[in-house]
N, C-alpha and C positions, 0 to 999 in steps of 0.2 A: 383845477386845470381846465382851460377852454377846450371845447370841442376840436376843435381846429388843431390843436395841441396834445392831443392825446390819439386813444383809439379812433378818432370822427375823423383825421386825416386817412389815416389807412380805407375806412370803409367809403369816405368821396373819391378815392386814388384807385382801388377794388373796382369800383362801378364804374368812373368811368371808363377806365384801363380796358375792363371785358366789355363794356357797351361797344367802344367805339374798334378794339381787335376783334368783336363779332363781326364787327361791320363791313370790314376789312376780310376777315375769311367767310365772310358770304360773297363777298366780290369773286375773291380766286380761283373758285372752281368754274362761274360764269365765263371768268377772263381767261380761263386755260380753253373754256370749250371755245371761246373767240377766235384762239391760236389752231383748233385744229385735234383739241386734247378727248381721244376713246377711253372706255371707262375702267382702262389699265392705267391709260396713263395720269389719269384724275387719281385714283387711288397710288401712283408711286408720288406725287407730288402730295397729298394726304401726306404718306408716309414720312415726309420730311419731320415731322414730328419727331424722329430718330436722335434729332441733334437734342429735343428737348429733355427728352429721358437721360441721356451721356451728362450732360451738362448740369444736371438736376442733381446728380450723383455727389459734381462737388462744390454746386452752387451754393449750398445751405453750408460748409464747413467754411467754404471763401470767407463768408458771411461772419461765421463764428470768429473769424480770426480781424478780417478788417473794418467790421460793420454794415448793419444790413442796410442803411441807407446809399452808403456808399456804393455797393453792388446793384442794390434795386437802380439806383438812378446811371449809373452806369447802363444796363439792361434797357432804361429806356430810351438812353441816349440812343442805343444800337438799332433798336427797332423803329427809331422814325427812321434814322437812315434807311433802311431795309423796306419800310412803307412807300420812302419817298422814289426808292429807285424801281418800284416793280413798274409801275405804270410806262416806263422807257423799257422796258423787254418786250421783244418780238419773236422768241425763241420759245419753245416746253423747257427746253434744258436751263436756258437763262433765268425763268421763271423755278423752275426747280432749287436753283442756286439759293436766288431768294428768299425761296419760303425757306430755306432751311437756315438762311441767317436769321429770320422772324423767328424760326423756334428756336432757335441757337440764342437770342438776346430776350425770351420770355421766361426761357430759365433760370436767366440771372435776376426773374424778378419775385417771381412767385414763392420760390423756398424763402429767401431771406422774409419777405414780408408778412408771412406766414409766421416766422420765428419771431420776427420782432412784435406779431398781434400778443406771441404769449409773454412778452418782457414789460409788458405797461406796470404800472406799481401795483395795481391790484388784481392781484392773482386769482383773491376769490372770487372773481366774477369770470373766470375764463371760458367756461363751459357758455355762458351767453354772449361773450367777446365771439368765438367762433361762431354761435348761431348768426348775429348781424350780419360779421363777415361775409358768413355761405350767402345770405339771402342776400346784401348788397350786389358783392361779384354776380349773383344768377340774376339778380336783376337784371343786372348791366348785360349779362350774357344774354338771356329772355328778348331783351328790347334789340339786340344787339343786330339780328339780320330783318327783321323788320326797316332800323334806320337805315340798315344796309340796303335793303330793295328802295326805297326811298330813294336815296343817295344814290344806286343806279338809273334809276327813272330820269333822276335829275340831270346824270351824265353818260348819257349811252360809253360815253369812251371807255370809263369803267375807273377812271382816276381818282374822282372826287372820294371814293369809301377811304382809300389808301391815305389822299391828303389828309382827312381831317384825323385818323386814327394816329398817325405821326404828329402831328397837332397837342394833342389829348396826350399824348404820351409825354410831350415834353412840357405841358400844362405837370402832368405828374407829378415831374422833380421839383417843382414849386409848392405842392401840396405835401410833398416828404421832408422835404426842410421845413416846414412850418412845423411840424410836430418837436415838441418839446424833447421828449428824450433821443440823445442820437441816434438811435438802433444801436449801439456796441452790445453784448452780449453781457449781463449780470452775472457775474461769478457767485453769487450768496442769496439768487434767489430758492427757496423751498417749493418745492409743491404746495397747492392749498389744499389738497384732499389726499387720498392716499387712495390709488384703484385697488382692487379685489385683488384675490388670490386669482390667478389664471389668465389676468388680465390681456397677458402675450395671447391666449389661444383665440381671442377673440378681435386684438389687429391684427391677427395674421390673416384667419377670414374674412375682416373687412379691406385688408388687400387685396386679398385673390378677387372676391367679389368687385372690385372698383375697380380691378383691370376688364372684366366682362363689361361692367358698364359703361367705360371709357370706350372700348374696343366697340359695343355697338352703339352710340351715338356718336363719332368720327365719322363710320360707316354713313351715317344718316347724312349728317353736315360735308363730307367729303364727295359722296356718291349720289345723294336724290338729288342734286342739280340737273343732273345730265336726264335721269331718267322723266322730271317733269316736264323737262325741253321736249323730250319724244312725244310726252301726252299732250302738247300744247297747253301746259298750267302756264300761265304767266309768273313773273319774279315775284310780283307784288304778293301773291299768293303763298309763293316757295318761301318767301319773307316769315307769313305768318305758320302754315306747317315745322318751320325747323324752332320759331318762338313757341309755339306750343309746347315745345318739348323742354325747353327753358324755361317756357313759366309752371308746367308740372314741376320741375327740380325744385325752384324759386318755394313754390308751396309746401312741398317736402321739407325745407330748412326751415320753415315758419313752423310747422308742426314739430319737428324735431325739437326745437328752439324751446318750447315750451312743454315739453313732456321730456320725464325721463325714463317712460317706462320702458325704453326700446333698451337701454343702456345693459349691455352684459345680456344679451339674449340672443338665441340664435336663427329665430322663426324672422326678426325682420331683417334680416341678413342672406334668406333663403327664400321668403312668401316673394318681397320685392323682386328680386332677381326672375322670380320666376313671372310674375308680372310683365316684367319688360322683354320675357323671350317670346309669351304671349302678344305681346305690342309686334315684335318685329316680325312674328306669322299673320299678322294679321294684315301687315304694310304689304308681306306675300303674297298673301291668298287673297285681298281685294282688290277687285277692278276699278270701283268707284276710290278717286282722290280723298273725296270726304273723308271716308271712313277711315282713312289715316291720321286724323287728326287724335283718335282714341287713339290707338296704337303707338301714334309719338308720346301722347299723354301717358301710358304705361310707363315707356322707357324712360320719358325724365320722371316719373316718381321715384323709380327703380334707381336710377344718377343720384338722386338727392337723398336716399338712403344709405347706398353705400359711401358715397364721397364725405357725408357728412361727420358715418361712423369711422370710415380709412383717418379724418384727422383728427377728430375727439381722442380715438383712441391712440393715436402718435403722441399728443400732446400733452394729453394728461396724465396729471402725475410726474411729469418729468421736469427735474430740477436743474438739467445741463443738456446741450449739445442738441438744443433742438432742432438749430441749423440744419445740422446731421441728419435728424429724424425727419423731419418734412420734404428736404429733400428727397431720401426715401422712399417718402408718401406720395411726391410729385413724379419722382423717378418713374416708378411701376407706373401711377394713372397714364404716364407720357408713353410709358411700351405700351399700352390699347388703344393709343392715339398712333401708334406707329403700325403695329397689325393689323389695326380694324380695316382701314383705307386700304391697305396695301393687297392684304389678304382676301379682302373684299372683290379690289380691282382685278384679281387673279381668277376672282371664282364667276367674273364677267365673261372673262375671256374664256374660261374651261367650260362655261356652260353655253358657248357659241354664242356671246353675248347677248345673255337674260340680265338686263340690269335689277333685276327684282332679287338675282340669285344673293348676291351678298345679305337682304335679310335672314333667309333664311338659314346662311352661316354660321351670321352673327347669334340666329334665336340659341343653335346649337354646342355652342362656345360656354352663354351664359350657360347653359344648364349642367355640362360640365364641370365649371367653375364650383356653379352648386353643390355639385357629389364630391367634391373635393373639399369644400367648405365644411361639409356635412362629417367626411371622413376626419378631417382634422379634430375636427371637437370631439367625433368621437375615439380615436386616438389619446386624445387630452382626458376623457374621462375616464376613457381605464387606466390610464398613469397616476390620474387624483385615487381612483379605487386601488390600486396594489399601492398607494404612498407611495411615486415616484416623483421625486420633481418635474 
């Protein structure tokens, strides 16, 4: 099977999907502050993320029922439209609309494509099918508001991010029909491996943990626009601080990718985490720009440990209804895309607008998440000790 014809469509369709929608959502918080947009109302337009969670829910079963290419290209179709029309808003509200059909047509693309990565013929190789995956998409994502400040510089109006990402997206549907198998869903495929005993107690904590880390990089990509305009950082700059945090994640999937020592453990599920609450006090408590370069670099190492284990662990092992199950996995990461921004935007406002406040939220959120992560296992282990299911 050619490249182009198997999993290699998926991971050129992954990159450039999130390269070119990075591009595009580093525009929209620039082009809302254009309109006039405080850093409440940057964070309710974040929140639009809302529609992507809801949708996520029965995007992956749609899937299961009429195939995943069908629905992905569907979803792409929606979101050029939805590219193509922001740049004619003149409104916050109008632009509100918008973004939320952007998340409302990225849902129908992610869960299926996800599910069809685990239906390729060969099964036993899925644990490194996902690693390319994570690291293609975080490519794309990494590069993604870099091309974006480009692509501003290039047109102050702020159109051009939007054109090309509508573009790319419908370059997409041409790279999903080239792939050999339809996406339909295989009624007789097996697992290749068989997960442990406990398997659940450990995607349920790379859940909870992938909603904090979802929840504070939204914050980051929703909310530091507004606050580097204050400091007079230029785009080009805000470009490479929000890639930093992409190309941390990006290296996190490589390293995953090749180790499996993380696999069924609960310290990189907890050290990471705590990692990245340290990055968002530290985005806090420094005056100098610079030094937020570490601090984003915390947070996406922290994104690329949990996100990678929230779908390892969805995936594997499972012989049916993966649709289902990633959706799931997209579900929850879409509610921290929906609170971080939102919650964020709120605690702008409550702190008589400290635009720094939201990190400091965020660090406290993750750690939370943490003690809850922590209490679940151990939960699960006194149920293994008294022989409880």
């Amino acid at each position: 099977m050619g490249f182009w014809k198997g999993r290699g469509g998926l991971y050129v369709a992954a990159f450039l999907l999130d390269m070119t929608m990075a591009a595009a959502g580093f525009a929209v918080p620039l082009y809302a502050i254009e309109l006039g947009a405080s850093g409440l109302a940057l964070g309710v337009i974040g929140a639009s993320a809302f529609a992507y969670t809801l949708v996520c829910l029965f995007s992956g079963r749609l899937s299961d029922r009429l195939g995943r290419r069908t629905v992905a290209a569907l979803g792409c179709v929606l979101v050029s439209a939805a590219y193509l029309a922001i740049p004619h808003t003149r409104t916050l509200p109008t632009l509100f609309v918008f973004a939320v059909a952007v998340s409302f047509s990225i849902a129908l693309i992610w869960p299926p494509v996800q599910a069809w990565l685990s239906e390729q013929p060969d099964r036993r190789s899925l644990s490194s099918s996902i690693g390319i995956f994570n690291v293609s998409w975080s490519i794309g994502i990494a590069a993604g508001p870099i091309v974006g400040a480009r692509l501003v510089k290039l047109d102050p109006q702020l159109s051009l991010p939007f054109h090309v990402a509508a573009g790319f997206a419908l370059l997409s549907i041409l790279i999903m029909y080239a792939i050999k198998t339809d996406g339909r869903p295989v009624e007789d495929l097996q697992p290749a491996e068989t997960p442990p005993a406990g398997a659940a107690t450990f995607l349920y904590i790379a859940w909870v943990t992938n909603f904090a880390s979802w929840f504070a990089s939204s914050c980051v990509r929703a909310l530091l626009p507004k606050l580097t305009r204050e400091m007079h950082v230029d785009d080009v700059t805000l470009g490479w601080l929000i890639g930093s945090l992409m190309a941390a994640q990006t290296l996190m999937f490589l390293i995953l990718q090749f180790s499996q020592k993380w696999r069924y453990r609960l310290a990189p599920l907890v050290l990471f985490p705590c990692g990245s609450a340290a990055g968002m006090l530290l985005v806090f408590f420094a005056a100098d720009w610079r030094l937020w370069f570490l601090g984003l670099t915390l947070i996406g190492l922290g994104c690329g440990m949990t996100y990678y284990a929230s779908l390892f662990y969805t995936l594997f092992g499972r012989a049916t209804g993966q649709g289902k199950a990633t959706g799931f996995h997209e579900a929850i990461l879409g509610s921290g895309l929906v609170f971080g921004p939102l919650l964020g935007g709120i605690s702008v406002r409550l702190s008589g607008g400290n635009l720094k406040a939201p990190y400091l939220l965020a660090a406290c959120v993750i750690m939370i998440t943490v003690t809850v992560a922590i209490g679940i296992y151990i939960r699960a282990a006194r149920r293994h000790v008294a022989g409880r299911p």
